[in-house]
N, C-alpha and C positions, 0 to 999 in steps of 0.2 A: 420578190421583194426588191423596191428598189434601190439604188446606188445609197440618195439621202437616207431610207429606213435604216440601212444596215447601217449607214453611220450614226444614226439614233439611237440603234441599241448597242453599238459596241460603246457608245460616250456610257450610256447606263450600264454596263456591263463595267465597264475603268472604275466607274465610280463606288463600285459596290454597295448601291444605295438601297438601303432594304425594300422601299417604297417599291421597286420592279420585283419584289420576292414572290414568285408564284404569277407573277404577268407574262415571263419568257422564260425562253431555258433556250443556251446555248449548247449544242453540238463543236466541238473541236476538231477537226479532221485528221492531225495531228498524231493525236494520242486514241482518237475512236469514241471518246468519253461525251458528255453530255453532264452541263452541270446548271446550277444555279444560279443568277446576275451575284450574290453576295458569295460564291465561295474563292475561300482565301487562297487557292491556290494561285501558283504565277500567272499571272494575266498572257493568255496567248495572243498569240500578235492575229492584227484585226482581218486579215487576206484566211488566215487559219477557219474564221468563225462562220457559223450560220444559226439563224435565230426560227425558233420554234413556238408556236403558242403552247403546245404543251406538251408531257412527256412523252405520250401515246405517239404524238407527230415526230417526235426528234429519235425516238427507239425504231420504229417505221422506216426512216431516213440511215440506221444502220447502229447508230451507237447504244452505247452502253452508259445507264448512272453512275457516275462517279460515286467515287467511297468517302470522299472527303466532307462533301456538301449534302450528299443525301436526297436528292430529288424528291425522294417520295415523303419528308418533313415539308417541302414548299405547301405553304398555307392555299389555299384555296379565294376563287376571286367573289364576290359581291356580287348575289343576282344585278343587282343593278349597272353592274358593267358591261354584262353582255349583249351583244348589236344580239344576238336571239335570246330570249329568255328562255323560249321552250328548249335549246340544248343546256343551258344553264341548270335549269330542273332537271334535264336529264340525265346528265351529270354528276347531279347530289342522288338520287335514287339508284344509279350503277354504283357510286360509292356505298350507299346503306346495303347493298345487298349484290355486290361485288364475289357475296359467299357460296351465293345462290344461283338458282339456275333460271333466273329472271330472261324470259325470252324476248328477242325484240317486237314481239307483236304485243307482249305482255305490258312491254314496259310504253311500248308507245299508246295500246288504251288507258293507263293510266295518266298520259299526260293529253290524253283526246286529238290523237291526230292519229294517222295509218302507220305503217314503218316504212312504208315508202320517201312519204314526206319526212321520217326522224333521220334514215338514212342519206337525205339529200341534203340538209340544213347542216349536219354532223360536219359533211364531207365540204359543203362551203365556208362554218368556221372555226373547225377544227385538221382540215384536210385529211381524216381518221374515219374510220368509220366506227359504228357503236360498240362494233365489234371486238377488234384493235384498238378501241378505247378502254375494253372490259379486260384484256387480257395484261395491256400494261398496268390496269389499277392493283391487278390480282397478285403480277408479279413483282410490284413494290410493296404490295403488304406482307409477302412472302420475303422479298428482302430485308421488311423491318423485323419481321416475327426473327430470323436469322440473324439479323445484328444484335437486336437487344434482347430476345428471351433462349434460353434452352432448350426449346420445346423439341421433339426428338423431328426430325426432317420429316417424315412421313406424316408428323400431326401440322408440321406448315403447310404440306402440299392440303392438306385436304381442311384446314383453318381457311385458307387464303381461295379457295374455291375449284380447287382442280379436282377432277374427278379419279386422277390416277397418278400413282409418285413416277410411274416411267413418263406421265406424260408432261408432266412436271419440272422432272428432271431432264427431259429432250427442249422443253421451251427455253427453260431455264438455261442451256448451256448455248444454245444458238441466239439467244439472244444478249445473255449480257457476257460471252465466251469463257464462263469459269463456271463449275459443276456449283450446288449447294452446296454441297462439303468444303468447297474451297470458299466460298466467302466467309462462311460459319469460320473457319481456322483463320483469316484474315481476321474479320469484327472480334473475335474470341468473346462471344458472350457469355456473361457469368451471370450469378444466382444461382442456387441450389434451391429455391419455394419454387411449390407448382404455381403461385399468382405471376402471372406476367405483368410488366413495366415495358410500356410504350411512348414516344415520343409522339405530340401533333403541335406541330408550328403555326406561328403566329408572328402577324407584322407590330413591331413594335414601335411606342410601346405600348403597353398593355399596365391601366391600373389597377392590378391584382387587389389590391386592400378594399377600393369600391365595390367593385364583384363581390367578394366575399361578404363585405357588409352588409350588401342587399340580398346576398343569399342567406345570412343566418336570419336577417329579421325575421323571414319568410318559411326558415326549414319546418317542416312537419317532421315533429318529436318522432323518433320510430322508424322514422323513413329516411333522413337526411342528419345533418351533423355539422357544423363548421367547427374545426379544433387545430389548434396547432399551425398554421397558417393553410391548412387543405381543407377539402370539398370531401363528405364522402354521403353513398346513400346507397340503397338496395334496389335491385335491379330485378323485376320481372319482366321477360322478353319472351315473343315467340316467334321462331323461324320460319320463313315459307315452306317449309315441309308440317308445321303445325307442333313443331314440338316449344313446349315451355320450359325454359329455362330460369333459374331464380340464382341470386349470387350478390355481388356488390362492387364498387366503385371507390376508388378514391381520388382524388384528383388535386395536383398540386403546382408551382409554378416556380421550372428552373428559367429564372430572366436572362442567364446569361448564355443560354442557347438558343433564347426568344423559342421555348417552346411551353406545353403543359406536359406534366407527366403524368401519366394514367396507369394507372394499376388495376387490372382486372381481375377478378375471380377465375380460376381457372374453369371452375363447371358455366362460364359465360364463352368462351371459346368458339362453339358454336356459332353464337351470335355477332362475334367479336367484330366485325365490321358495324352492326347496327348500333353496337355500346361504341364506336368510333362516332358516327355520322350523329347521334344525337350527344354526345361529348363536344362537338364540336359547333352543335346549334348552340346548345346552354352556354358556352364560353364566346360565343359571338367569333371563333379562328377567322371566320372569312372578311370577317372585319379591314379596311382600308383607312388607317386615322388620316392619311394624307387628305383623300376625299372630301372626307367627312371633315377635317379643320379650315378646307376652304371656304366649305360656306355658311360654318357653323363660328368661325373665331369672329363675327362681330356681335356673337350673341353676348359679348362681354359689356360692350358699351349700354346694353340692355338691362342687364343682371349683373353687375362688374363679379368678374372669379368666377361665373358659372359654367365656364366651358374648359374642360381639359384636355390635352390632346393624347388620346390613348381610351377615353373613356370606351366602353364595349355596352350593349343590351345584353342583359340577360336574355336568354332563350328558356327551353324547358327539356326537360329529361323523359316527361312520361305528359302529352297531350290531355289526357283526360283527367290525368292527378292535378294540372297546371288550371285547367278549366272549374271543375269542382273546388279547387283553392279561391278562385275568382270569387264562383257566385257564393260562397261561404264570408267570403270579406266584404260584401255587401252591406255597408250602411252600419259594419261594426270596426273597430279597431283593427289593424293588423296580426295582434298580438291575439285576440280572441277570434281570430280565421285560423290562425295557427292553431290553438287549441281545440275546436272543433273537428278539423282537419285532423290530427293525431287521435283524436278519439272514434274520428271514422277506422284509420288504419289498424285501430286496435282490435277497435269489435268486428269489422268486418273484412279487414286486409288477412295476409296469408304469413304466419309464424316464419319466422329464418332461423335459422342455426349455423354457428361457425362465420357470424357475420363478426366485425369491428365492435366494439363496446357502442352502445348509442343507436345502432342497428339491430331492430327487434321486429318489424314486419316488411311488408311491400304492402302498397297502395291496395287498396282494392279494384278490381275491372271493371270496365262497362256491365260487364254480362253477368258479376258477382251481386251490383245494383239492381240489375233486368231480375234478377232470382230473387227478390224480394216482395213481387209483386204486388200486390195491395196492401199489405202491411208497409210500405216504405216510409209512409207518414209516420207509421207508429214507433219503427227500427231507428231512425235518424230524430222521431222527436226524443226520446227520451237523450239520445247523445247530447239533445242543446239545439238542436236543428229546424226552424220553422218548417211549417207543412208546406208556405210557397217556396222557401229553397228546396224542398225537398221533392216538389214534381219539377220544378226548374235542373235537377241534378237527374233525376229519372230524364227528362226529355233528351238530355245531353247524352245519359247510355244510349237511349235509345238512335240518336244521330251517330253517335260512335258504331256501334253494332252495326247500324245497315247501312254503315260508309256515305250517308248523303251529305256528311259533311269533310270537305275535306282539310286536313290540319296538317298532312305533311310536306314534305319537299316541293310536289307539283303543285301546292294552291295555290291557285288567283285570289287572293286576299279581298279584293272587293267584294267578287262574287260570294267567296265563303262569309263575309260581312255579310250579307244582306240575308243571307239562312240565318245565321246566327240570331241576329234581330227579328227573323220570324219565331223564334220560341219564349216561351212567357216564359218573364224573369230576367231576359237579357237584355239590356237598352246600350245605348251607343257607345258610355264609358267601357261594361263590360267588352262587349265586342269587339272595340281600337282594343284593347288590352288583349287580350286574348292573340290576337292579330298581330300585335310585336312580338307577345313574349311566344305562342306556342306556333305561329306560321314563319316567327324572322323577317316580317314586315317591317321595313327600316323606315317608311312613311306613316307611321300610324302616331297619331296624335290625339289627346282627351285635354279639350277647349273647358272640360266642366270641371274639370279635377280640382280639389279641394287644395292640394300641393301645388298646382301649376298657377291656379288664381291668387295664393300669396306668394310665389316666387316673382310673381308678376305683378303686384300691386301697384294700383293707380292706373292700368289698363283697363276697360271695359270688356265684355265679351267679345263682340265683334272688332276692336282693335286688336285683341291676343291672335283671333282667326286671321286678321291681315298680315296679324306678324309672322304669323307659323308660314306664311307662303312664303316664307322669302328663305324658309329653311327647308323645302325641300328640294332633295329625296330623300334627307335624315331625321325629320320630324322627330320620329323613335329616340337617337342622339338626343336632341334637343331637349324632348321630355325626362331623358334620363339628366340632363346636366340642371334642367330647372330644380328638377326634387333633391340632386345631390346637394345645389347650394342652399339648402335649409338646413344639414346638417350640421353639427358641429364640429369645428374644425379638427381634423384628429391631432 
């Protein structure tokens, strides 16, 4: 780093400006620690400091997360920042499954390169390798599980992905120099319920009340809930070792920690990284408002009010529940996608028990659809369901099931576009749509939308498309701020 960089980051590190939250992390040489640009503790003098892209690199380099700031709450960056996207992708897939024993060959055919090449791009912009990148993830979610839950130390070791509490406990104390027992008696976490309560940060601010608005119009009765000012819905998940797990979610928003709180089901444990990584698509965490108000605040002179800064996209929780909600809302109301949708999960989703009041199934699966065979027309019409939604929903297990289409962390949004568009039933709107909310496509944009054409009124179609160039790489933003300013003002 050079002379001027370090004086870059130490001016952002003085400033405690959240906009760098989750862009660096400073090492202290000092005190041995490693913290966050935003924590409050006394600013160390600038000769002390050295800046890190990320934890993996600044743990590597010697130190230790500070207790104060919490490194492993730093929100996460925006595919769109990183000079490589394929570690960007690689990155959210070592977080979903940080639990697991995802190998590097494993994880580099999922993003279609060698691990030769994953291990050389790692090492140029992260200066870490995949490896020592897996190890720090594992040992900060074991610090959080430690700070904020009870959970007995032997179910962190093996929550948090370690294969063994000695070996656990040996990484554990050489790297951040205090046993698990001594942080636990440090953080002093309380609760008595087996559900755990977790911390995921987020740069602020964040329009919690939009979120939610758009998540209740949309919740499927049985599956989902807005109450009280939180999020909550039932979780079926299965782990790389093949086991299914069912439970639920609630999700709520402390602002003055600029974080979300997550409550999870204890029998979700197992998965409890993949209920993190898809927690943190549906809330849009990696979200950057800064970014995204610079080239989105003259959407105002366009739409006067329609741009706020903080606004997030929703994401989605369950790919395939999010996709079948789609082609269900097809050319009807929202309100009756929602009901169709609920009466899928009734008649063909899977019973819960000892869920939240308002939680009474899980979604039904790709492969619970595939098992309907030739009757699917007959099962889904009497729900309310036409016979062409209903092979358009069948085609969609059937992509789900034999993985040709891809919907998570590693997709190329184009290319997953243009499969999409090969199946009957899906045309452009669905597709862009699909493309923001269940891949985190921040450029996806619907030129035909029924909301976007009176948000816009007095543009023609091809002036909207002129306009939309001048708003990317947030399109997705855009779209969302066009349909908010139709609401009524709360």
């Amino acid at each position: 780093m050079t002379e001027s960089e370090h004086q870059i980051w130490y001016a952002a590190l003085k400033a405690k400006d959240a906009r760098f939250d989750g862009r660096f992390f400073v090492g202290v040489s000092s005190t041995g620690i490693y913290c966050r640009p935003v924590c409050r503790a006394k600013l160390p003098r600038e000769e002390n400091c050295s800046f890190y892209a990320t934890a993996a690199e600044a743990e590597q380099a010697g130190f230790r997360p500070c207790l104060l700031c919490r490194p492993e709450l730093a929100p996460g960056l925006s595919i769109t920042d990183a000079r490589s996207s394929l570690v960007r992708r690689a990155t959210r897939l070592l977080e979903e499954h940080c639990q697991h024993g995802l190998n590097l060959d494993a994880l580099a055919g999922k993003l279609g390169c060698t691990a030769r090449h994953l291990r050389r791009v790692f090492a140029l912009e992260y200066r870490v390798s995949p490896v020592q990148y897996l190890q720090t993830l594992r040992l900060l979610l074991a610090k959080s599980l430690l700070t904020d839950t009870n959970l007995p130390i032997s179910e962190v070791a093996m929550t948090s992905g370690f294969g063994s509490l000695r070996r656990f406990n040996e990484l554990f104390k050489t790297r951040y120099r205090m046993s698990p027992t001594a942080l636990r008696k440090r953080a002093r976490a309380g609760g008595e319920h087996e559900d755990i309560t977790l911390n995921l940060g987020y740069r602020p601010p964040y329009r919690w009340s939009e979120m939610l608005d758009f998540l209740a119009l949309r919740a499927i009765r049985g599956v989902e809930a807005v109450r009280d000012g939180s999020y909550l819905r039932s979780v079926r998940l299965v782990s790389l070792a093949g086991e299914e797990r069912l439970g639920w979610i609630r999700v709520s928003n402390n602002e003055q920690k600029h974080a979300l709180s997550l409550t999870v089901s204890a029998n979700l444990l197992p998965v409890l990284t993949q209920v993190c990584a898809r927690v943190k698509s549906l809330f849009d965490l990696y979200c950057e408002p800064d970014s995204i108000s610079e080239v989105l605040e003259h959407l105002d002179s366009i739409r006067p009010g329609a741009f706020v800064r903080g606004l997030r996209v929703p994401g989605c929780f369950d790919a395939f529940e999010m996709c079948v909600r789609t082609v269900l809302g097809q050319q009807i109301t929202v309100k009756a996608a929602g009901t169709l949708a609920a009466r899928m999960a009734e008649s063909l989703g899977t019973p819960l028990q000892g869920t939240p009041e308002g939680l009474t199934h899980a979604f039904p699966t790709p492969e619970a659809i595939l098992a309907l065979g030739d009757t699917i027309t007959d099962r889904l019409g009497v729900l309310g369901i036409i016979s062409a939604r209903a092979k358009t929903i069948r085609k969609l297990a059937e992509s789900f099931v034999a993985g040709s289409i891809d919907f998570g962390p590693s997709a190329q949004p184009q290319t997953e576009i243009a499969k999409l568009l090969a199946l009957p039933g899906i045309g452009p709107w669905s597709a862009q749509y699909i493309a923001m909310r269940a891949m985190g496509w921040p450029d996806a944009f619907l030129p035909t939308d029924h909301g976007i054409k009176k948000a816009l009124a007095g543009y023609n179609p091809q002036q909207i498309r002129e306009l939309s160039e001048g708003w990317r790489p947030w399109r997705s933003y855009a779209t969302l701020a066009l349909w908010n300013s139709l609401a009524a003002p709360r």
